[in-house]
PDB file of N, H, CA, C and O in Angstrom:
ATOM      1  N   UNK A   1      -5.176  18.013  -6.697  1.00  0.00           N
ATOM      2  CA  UNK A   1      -5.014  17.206  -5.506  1.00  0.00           C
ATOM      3  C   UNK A   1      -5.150  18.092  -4.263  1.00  0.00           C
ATOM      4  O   UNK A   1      -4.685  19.232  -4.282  1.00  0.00           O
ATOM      5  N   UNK A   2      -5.786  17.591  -3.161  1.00  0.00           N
ATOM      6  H   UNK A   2      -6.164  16.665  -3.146  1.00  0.00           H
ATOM      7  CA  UNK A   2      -5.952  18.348  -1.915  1.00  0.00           C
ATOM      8  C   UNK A   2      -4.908  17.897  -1.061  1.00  0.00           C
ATOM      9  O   UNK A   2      -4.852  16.709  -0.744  1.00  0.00           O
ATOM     10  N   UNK A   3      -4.121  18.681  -0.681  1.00  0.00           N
ATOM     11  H   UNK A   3      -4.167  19.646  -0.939  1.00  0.00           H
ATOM     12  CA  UNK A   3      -3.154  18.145   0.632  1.00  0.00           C
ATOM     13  C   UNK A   3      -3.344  18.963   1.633  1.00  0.00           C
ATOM     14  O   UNK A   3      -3.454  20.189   1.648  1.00  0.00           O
ATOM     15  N   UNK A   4      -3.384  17.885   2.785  1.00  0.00           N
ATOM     16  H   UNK A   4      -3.294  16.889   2.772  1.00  0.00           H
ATOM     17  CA  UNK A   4      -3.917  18.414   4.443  1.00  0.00           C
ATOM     18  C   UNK A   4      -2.268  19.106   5.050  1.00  0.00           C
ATOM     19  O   UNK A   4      -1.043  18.986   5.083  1.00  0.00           O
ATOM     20  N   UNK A   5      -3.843  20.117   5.569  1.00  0.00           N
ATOM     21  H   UNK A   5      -4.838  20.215   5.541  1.00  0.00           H
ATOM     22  CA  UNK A   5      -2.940  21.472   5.964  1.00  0.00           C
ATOM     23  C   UNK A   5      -2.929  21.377   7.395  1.00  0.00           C
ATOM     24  O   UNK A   5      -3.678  20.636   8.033  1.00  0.00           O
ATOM     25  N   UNK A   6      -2.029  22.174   7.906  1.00  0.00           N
ATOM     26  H   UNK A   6      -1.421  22.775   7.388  1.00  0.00           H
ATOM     27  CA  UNK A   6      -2.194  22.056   9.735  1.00  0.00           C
ATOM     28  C   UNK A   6      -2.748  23.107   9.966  1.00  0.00           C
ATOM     29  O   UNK A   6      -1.981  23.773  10.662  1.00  0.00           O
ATOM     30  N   UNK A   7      -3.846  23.750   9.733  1.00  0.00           N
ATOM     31  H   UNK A   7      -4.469  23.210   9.168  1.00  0.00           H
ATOM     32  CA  UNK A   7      -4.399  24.722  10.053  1.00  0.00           C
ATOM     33  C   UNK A   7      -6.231  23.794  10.401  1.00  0.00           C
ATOM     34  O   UNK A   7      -7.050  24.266  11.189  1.00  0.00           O
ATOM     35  N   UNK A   8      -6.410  22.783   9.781  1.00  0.00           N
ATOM     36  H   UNK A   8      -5.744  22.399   9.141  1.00  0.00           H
ATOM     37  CA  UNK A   8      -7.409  21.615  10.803  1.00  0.00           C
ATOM     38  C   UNK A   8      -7.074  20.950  12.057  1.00  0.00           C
ATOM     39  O   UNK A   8      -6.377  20.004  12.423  1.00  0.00           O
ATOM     40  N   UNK A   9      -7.996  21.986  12.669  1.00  0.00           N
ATOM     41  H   UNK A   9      -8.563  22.755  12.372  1.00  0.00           H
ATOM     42  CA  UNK A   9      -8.015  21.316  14.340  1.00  0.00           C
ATOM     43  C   UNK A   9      -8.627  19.867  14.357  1.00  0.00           C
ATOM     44  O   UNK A   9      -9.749  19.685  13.885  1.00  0.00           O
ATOM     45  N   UNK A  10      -8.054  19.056  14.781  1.00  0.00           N
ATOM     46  H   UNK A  10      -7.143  19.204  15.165  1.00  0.00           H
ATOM     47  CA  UNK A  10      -8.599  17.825  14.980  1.00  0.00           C
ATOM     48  C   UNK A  10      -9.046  17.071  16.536  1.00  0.00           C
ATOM     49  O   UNK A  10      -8.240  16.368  17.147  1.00  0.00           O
ATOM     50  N   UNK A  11     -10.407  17.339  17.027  1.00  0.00           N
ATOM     51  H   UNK A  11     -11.061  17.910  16.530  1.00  0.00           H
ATOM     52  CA  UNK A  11     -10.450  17.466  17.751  1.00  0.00           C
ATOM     53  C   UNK A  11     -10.498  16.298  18.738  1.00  0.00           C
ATOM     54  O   UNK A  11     -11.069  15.538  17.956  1.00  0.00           O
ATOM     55  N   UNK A  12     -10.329  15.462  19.984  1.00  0.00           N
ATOM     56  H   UNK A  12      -9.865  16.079  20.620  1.00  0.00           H
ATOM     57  CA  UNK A  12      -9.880  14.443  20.766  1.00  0.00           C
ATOM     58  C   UNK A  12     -11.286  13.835  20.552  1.00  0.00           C
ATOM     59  O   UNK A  12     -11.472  12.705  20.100  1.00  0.00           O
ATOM     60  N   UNK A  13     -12.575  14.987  21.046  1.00  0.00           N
ATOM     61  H   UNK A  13     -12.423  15.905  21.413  1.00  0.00           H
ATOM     62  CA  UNK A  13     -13.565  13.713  20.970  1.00  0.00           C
ATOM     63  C   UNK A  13     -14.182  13.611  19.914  1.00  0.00           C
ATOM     64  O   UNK A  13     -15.356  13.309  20.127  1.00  0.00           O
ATOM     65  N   UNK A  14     -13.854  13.761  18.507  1.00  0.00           N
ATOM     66  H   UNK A  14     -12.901  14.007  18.334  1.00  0.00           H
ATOM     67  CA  UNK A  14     -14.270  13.690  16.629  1.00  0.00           C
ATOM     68  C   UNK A  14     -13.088  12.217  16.789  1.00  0.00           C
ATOM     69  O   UNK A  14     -13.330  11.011  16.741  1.00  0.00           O
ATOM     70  N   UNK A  15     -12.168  12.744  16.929  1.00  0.00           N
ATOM     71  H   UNK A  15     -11.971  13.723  16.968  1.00  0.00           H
ATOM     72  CA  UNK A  15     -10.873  11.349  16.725  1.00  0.00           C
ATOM     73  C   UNK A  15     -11.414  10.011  17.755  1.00  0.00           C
ATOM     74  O   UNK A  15     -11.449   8.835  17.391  1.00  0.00           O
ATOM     75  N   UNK A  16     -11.820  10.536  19.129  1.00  0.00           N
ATOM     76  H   UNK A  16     -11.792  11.491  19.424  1.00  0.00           H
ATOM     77  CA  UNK A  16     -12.716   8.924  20.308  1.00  0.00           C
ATOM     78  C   UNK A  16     -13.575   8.745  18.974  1.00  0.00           C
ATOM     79  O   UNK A  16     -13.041   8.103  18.071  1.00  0.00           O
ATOM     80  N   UNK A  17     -15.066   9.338  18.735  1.00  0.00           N
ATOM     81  H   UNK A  17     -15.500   9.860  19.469  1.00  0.00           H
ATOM     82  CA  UNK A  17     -15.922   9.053  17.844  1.00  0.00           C
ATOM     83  C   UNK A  17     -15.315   7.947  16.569  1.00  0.00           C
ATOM     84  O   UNK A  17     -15.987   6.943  16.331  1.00  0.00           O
ATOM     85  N   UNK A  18     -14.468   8.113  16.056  1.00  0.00           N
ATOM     86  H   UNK A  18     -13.922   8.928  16.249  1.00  0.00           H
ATOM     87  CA  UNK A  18     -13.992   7.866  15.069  1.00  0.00           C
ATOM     88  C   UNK A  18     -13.319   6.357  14.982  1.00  0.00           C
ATOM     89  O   UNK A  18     -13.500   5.445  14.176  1.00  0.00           O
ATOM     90  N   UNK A  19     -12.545   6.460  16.037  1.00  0.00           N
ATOM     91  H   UNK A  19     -12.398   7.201  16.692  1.00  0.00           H
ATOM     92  CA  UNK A  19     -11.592   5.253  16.625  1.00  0.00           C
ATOM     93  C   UNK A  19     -12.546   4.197  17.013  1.00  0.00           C
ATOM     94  O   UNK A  19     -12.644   3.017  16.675  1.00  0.00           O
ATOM     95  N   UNK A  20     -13.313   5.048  17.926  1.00  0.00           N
ATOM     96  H   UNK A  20     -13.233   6.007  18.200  1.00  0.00           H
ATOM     97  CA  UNK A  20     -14.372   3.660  18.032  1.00  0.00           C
ATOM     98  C   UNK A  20     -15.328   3.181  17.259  1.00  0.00           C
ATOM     99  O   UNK A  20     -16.307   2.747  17.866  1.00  0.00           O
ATOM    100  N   UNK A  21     -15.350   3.114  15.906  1.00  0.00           N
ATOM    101  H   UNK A  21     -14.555   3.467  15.413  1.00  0.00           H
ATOM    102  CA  UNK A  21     -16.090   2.618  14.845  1.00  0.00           C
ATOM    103  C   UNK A  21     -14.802   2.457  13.865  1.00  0.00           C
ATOM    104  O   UNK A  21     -14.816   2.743  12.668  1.00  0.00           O
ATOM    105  N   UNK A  22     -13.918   2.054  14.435  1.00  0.00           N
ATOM    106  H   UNK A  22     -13.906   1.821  15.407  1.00  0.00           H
ATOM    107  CA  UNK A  22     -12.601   1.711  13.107  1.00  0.00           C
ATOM    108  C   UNK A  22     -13.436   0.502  12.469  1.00  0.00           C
ATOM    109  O   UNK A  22     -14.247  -0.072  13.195  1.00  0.00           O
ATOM    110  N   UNK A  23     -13.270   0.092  11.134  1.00  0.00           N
ATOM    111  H   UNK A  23     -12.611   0.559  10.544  1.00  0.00           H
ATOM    112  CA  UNK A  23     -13.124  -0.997  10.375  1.00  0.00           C
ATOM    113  C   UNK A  23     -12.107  -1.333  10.172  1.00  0.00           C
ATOM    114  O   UNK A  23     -11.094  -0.676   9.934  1.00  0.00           O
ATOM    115  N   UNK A  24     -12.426  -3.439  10.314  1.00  0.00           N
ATOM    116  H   UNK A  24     -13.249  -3.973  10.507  1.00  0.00           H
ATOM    117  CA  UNK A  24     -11.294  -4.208  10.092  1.00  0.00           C
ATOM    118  C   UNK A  24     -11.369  -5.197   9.080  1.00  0.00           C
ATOM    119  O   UNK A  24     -10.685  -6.219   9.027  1.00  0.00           O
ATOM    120  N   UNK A  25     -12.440  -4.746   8.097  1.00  0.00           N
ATOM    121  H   UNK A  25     -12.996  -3.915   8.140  1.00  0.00           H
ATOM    122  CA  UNK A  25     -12.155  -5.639   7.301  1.00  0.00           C
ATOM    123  C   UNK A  25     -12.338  -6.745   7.433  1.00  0.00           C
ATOM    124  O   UNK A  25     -11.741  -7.540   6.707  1.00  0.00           O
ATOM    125  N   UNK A  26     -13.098  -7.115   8.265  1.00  0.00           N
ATOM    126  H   UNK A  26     -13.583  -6.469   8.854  1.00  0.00           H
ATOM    127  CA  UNK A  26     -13.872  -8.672   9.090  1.00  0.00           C
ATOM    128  C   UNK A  26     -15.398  -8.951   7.599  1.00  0.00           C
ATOM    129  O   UNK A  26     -16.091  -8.094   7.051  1.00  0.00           O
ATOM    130  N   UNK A  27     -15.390  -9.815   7.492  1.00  0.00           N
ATOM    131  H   UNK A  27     -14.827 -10.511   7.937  1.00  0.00           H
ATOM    132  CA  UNK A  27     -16.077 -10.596   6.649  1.00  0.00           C
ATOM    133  C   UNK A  27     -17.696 -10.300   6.814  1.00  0.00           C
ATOM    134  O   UNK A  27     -18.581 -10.529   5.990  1.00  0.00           O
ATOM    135  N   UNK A  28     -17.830  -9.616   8.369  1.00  0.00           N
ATOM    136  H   UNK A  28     -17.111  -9.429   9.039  1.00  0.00           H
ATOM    137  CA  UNK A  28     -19.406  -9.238   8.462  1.00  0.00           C
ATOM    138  C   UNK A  28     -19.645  -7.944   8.284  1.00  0.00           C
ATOM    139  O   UNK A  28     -20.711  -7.368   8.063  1.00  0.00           O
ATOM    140  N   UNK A  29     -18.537  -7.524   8.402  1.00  0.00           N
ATOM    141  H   UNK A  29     -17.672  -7.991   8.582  1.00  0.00           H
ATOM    142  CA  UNK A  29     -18.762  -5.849   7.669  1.00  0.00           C
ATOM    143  C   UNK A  29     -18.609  -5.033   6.821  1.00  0.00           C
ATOM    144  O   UNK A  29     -17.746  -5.312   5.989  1.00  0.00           O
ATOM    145  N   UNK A  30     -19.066  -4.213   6.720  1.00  0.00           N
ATOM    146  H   UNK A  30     -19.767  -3.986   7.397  1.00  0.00           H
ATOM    147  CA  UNK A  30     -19.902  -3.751   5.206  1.00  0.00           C
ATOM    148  C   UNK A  30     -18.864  -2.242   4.982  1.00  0.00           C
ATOM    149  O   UNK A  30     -18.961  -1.279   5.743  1.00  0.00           O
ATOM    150  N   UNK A  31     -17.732  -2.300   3.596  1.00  0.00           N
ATOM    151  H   UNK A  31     -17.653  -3.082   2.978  1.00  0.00           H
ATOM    152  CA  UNK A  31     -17.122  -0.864   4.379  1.00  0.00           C
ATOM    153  C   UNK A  31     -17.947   0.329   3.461  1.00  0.00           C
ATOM    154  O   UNK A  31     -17.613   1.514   3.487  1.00  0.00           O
ATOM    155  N   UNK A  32     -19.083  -0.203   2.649  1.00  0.00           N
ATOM    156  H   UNK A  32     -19.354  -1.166   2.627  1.00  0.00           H
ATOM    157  CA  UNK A  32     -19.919   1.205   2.107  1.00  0.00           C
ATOM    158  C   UNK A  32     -20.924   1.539   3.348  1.00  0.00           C
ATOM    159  O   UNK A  32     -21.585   2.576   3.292  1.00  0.00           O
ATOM    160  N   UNK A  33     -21.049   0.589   4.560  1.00  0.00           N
ATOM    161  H   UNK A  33     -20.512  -0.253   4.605  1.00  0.00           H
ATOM    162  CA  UNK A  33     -21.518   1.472   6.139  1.00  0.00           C
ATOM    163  C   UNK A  33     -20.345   1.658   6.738  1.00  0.00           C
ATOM    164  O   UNK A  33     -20.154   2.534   7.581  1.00  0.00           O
ATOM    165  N   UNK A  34     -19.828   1.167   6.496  1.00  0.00           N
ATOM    166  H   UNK A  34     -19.984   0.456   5.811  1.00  0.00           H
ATOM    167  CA  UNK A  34     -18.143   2.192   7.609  1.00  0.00           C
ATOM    168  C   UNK A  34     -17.859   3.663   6.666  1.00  0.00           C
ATOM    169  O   UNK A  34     -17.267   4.641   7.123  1.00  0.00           O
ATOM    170  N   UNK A  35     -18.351   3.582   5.437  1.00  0.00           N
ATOM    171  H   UNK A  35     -18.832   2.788   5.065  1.00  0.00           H
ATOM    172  CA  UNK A  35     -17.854   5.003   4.685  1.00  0.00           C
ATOM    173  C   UNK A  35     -19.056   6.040   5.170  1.00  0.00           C
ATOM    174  O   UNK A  35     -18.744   7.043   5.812  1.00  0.00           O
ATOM    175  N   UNK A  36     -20.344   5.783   4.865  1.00  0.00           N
ATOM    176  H   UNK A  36     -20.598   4.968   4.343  1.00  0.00           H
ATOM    177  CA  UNK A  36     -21.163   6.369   5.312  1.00  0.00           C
ATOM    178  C   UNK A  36     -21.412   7.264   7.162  1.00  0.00           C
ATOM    179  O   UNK A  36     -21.550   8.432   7.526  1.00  0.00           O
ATOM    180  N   UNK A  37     -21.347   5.719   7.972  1.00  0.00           N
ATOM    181  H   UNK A  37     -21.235   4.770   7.677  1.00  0.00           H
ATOM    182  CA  UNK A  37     -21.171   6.679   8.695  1.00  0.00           C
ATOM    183  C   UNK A  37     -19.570   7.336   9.460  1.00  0.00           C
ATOM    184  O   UNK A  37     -19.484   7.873  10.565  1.00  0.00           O
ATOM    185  N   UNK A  38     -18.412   7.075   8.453  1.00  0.00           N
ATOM    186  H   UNK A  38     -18.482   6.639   7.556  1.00  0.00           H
ATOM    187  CA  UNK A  38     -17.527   8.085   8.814  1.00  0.00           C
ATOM    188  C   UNK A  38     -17.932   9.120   8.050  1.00  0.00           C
ATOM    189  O   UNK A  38     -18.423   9.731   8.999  1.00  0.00           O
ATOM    190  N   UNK A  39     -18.105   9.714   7.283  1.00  0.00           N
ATOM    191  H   UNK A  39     -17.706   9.218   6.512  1.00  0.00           H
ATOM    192  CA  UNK A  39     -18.843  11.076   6.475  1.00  0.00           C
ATOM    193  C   UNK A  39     -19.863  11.424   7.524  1.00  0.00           C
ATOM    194  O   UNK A  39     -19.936  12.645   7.669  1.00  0.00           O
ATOM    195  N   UNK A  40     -20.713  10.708   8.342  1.00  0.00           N
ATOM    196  H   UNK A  40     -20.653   9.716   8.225  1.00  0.00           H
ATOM    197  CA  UNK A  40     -21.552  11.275   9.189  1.00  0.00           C
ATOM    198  C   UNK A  40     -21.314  11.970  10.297  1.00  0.00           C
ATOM    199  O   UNK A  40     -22.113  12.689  10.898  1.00  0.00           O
ATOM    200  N   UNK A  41     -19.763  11.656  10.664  1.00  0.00           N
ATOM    201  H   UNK A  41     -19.114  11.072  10.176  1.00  0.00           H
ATOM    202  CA  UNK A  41     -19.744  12.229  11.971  1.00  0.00           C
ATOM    203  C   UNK A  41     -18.813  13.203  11.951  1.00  0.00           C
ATOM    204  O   UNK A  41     -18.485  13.877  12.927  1.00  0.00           O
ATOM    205  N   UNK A  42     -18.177  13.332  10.340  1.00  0.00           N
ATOM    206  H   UNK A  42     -18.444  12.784   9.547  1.00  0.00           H
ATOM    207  CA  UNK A  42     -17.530  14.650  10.144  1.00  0.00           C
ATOM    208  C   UNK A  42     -18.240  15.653  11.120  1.00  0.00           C
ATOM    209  O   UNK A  42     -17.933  15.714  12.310  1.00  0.00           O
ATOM    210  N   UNK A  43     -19.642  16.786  10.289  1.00  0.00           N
ATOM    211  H   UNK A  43     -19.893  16.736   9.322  1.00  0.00           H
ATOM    212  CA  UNK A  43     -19.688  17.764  10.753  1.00  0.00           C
ATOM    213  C   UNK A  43     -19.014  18.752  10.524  1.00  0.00           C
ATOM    214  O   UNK A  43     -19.200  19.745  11.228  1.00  0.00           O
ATOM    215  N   UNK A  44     -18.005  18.782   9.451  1.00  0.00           N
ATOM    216  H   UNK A  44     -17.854  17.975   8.880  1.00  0.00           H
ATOM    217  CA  UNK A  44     -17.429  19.859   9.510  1.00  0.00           C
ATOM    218  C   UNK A  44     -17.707  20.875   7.682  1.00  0.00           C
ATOM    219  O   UNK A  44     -18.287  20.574   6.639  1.00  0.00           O
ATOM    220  N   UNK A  45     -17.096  21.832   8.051  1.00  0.00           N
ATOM    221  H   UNK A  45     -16.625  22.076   8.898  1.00  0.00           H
ATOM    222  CA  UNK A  45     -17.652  22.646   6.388  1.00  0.00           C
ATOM    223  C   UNK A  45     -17.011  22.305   5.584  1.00  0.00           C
ATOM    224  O   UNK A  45     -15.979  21.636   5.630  1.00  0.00           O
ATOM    225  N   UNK A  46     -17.632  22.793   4.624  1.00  0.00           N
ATOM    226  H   UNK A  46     -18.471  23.337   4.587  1.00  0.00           H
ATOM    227  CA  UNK A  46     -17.574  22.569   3.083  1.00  0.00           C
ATOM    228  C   UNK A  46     -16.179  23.235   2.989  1.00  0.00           C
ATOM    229  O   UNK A  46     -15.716  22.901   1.898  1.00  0.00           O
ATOM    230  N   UNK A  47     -15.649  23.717   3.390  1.00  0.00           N
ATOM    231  H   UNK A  47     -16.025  23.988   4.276  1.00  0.00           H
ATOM    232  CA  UNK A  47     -14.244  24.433   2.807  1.00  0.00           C
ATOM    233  C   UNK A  47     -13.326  23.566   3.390  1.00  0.00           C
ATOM    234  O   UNK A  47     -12.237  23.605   2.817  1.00  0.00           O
ATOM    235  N   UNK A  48     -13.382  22.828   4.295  1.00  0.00           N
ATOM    236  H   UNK A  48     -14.266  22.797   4.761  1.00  0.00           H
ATOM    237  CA  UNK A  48     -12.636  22.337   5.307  1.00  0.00           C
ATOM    238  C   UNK A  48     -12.788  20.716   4.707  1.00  0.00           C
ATOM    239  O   UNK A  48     -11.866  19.908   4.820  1.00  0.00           O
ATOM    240  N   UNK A  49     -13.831  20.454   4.189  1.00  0.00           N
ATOM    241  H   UNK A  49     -14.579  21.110   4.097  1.00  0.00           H
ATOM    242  CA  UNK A  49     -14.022  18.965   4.440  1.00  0.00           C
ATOM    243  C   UNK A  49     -12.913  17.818   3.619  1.00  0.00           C
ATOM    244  O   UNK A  49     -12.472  16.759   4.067  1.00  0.00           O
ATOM    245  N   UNK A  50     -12.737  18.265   2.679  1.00  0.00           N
ATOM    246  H   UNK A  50     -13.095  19.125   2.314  1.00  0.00           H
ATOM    247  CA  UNK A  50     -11.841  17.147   1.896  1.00  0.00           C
ATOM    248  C   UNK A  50     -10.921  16.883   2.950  1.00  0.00           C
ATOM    249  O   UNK A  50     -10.793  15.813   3.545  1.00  0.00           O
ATOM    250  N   UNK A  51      -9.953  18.503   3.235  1.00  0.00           N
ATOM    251  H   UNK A  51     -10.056  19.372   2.752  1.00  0.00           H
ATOM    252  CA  UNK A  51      -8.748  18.260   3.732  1.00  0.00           C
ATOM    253  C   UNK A  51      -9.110  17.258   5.266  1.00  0.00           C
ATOM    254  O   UNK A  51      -8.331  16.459   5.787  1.00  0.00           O
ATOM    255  N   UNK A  52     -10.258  17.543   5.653  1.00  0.00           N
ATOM    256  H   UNK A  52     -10.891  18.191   5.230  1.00  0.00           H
ATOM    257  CA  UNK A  52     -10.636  16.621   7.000  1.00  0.00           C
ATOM    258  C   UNK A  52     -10.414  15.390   6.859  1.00  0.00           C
ATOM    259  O   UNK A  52      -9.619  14.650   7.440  1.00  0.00           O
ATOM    260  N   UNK A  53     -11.356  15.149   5.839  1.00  0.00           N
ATOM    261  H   UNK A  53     -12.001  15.749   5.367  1.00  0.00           H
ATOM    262  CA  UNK A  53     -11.248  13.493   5.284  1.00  0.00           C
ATOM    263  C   UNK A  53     -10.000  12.770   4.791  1.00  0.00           C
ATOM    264  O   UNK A  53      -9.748  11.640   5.209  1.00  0.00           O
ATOM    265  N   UNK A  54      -9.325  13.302   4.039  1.00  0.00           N
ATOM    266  H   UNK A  54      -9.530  14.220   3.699  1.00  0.00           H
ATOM    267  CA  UNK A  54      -7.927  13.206   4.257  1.00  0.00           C
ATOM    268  C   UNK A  54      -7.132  12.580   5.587  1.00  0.00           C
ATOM    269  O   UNK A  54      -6.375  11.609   5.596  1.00  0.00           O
ATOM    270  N   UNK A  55      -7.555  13.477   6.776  1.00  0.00           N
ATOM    271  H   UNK A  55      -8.170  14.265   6.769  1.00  0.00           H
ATOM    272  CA  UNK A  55      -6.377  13.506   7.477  1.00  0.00           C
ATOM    273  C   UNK A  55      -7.227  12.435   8.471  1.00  0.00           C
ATOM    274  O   UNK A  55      -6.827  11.275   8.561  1.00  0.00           O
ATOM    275  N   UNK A  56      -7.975  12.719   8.936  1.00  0.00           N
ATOM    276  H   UNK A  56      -8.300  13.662   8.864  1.00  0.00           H
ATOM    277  CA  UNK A  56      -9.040  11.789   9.301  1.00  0.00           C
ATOM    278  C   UNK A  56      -9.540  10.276   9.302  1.00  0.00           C
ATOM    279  O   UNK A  56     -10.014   9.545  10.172  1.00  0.00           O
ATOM    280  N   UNK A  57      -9.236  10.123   7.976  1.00  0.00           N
ATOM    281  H   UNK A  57      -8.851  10.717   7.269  1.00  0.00           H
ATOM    282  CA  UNK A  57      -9.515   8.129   7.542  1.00  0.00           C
ATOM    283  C   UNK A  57      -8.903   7.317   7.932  1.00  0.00           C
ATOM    284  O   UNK A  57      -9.385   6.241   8.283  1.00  0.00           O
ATOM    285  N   UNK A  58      -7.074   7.736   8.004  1.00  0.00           N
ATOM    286  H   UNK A  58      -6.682   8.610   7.719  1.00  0.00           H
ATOM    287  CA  UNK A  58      -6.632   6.694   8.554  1.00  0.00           C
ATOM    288  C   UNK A  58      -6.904   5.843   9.754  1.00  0.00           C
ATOM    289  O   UNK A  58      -6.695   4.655  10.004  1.00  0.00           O
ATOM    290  N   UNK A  59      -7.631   7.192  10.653  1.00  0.00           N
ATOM    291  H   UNK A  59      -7.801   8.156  10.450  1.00  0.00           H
ATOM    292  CA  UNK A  59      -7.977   6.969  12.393  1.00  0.00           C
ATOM    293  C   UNK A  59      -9.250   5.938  12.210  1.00  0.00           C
ATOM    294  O   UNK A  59      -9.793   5.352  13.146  1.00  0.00           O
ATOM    295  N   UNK A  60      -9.633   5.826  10.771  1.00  0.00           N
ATOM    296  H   UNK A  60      -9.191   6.303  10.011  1.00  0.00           H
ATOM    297  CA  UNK A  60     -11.420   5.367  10.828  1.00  0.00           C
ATOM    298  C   UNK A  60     -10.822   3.521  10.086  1.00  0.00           C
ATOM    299  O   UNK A  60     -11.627   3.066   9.273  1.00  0.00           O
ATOM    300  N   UNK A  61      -9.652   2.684  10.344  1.00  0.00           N
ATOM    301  H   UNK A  61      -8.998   3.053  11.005  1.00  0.00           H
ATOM    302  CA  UNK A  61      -9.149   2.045   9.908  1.00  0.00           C
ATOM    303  C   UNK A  61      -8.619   1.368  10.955  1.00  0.00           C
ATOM    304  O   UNK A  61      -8.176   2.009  11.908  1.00  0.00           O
ATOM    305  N   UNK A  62      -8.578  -0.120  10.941  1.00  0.00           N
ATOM    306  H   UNK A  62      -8.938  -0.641  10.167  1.00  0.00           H
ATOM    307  CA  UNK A  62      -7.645  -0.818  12.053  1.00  0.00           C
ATOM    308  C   UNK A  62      -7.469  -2.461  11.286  1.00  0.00           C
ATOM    309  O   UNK A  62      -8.025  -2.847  10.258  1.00  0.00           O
ATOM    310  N   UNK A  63      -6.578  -3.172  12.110  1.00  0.00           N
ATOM    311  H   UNK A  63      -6.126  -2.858  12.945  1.00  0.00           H
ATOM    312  CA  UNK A  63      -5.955  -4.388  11.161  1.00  0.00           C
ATOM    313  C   UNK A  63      -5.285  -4.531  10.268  1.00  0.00           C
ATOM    314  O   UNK A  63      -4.198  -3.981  10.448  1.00  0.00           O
ATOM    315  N   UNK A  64      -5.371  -5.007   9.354  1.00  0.00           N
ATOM    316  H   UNK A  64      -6.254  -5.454   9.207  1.00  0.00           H
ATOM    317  CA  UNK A  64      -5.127  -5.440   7.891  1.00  0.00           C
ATOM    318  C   UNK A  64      -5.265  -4.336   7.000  1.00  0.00           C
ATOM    319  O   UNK A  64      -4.524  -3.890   6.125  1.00  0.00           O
ATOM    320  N   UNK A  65      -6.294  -4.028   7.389  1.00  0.00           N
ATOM    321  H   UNK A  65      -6.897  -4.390   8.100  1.00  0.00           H
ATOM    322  CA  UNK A  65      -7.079  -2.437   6.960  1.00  0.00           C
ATOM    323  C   UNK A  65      -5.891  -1.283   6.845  1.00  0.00           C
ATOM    324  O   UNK A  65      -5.264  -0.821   5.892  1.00  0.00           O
ATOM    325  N   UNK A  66      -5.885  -1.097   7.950  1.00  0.00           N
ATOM    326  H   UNK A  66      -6.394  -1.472   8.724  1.00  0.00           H
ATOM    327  CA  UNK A  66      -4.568   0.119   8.223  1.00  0.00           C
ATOM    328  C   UNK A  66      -3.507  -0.267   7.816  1.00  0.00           C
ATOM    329  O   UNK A  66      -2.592   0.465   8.192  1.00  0.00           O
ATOM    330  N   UNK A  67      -3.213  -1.053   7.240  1.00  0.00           N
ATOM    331  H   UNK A  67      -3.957  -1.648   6.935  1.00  0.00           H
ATOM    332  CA  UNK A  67      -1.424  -1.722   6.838  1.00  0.00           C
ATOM    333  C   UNK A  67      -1.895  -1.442   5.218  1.00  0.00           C
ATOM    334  O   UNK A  67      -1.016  -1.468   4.357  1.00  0.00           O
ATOM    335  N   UNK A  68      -2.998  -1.234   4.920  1.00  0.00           N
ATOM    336  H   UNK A  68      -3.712  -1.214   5.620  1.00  0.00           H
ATOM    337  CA  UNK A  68      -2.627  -0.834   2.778  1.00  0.00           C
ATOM    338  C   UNK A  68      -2.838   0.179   2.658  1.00  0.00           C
ATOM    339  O   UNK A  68      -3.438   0.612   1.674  1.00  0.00           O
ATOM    340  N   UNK A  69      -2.276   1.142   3.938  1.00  0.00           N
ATOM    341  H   UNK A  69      -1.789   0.791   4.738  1.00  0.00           H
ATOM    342  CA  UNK A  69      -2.472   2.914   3.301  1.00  0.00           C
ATOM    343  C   UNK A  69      -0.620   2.969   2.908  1.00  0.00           C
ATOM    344  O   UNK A  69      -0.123   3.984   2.421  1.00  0.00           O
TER     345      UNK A  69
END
């Protein structure tokens, strides 16, 4: 299991990017394109990335959505 470390900077405008493409789980959207392009705007390395994604997804979530983590 990977658990997020505080040694990932998380940076204000990766988290704007992010926030503003939350999925809600609305009936017209697709969340294998909300997965895709949140993986797209990572950017970050291979050593780093799980723990990113991790800490990261919840911000890429809103509604209904964010209430089953």
């Amino acid at each position: 299991m990977v658990r997020p470390t505080k040694g990932l900077e998380m940076k204000p405008t990766l988290l704007s990017l992010i926030i503003a493409n939350q999925f809600d789980g609305l009936d017209n959207e697709d969340p294998y394109i909300h997965l895709t392009k949140f993986y797209g705007t990572m950017g970050i390395s291979r050593e780093n990335e799980k723990v990113a994604y991790l800490r990261l997804f919840p911000f890429s979530l809103n509604g209904k959505e964010k209430n089953l983590l």
